[in-house]
C-alpha positions in Angstrom: 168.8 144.8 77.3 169.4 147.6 74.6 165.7 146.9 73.5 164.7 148.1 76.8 167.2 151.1 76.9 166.1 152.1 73.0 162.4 152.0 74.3 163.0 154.3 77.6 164.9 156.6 74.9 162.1 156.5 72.9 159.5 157.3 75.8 161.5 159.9 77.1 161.8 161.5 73.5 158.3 161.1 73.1 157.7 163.0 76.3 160.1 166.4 75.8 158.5 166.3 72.6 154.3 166.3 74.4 156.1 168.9 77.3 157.2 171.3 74.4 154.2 170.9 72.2 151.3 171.5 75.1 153.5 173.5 77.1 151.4 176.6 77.0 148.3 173.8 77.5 150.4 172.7 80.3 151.0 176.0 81.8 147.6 177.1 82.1 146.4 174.4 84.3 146.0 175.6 87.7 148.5 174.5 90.5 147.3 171.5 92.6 146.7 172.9 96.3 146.7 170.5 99.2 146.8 172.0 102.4 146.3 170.2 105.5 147.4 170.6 109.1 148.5 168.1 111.1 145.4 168.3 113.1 143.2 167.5 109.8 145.5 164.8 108.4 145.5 163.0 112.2 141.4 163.5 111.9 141.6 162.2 108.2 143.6 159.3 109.7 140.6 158.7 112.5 137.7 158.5 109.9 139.7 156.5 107.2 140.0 153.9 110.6 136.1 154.2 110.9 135.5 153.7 108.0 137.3 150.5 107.2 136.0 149.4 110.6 132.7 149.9 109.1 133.0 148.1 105.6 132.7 144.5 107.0 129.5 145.3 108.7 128.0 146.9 106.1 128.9 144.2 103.5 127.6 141.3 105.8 124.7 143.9 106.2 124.3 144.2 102.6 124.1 140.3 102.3 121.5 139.5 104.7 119.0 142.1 103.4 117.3 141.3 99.6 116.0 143.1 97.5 112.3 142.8 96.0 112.9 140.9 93.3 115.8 138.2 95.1 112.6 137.7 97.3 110.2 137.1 94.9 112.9 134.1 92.6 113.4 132.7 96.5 109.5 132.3 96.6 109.1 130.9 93.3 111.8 128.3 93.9 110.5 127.3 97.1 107.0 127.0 95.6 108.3 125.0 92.7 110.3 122.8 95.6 107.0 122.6 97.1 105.5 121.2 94.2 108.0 118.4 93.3 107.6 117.3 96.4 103.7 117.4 96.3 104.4 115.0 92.7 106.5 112.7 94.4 
């Protein structure tokens, strides 16, 4: 229990320390700006909705369709199938 309480300490004493060294680092940084009306964040809301309706078909999509060279190792393993069973 004090381990944890001496550690918090420390971090906190750590961190005064980083805001008073970089402060004028700190400082200059521009302010974060987020404005957004309720009409956008509703429309934000509609689109994220789309889009996670979207991800499931697009990944079942994504695993029908393959690429050049998954076509070309299917071939070669169904033409060295072909030729075991040819041997047998």
């Amino acid at each position: 229990m004090q381990d944890k309480e001496i550690e918090h300490a420390y971090k906190e004493a750590q961190r005064a320390e980083n805001m008073v060294k970089y402060k004028d680092e700190i400082l200059s940084r521009p302010k974060n700006e987020w404005f957004k009306t309720i009409k956008q964040a509703a429309e934000l809301r509609k689109e994220s909705k789309n889009d996670l309706g979207n991800v499931g078909t697009k990944f079942d999509a994504s695993l029908t369709e393959m690429t050049k060279t998954q076509k070309a190792i299917a071939k070669k393993r169904e033409k060295k199938a072909a030729e075991k069973l040819e041997a047998a």
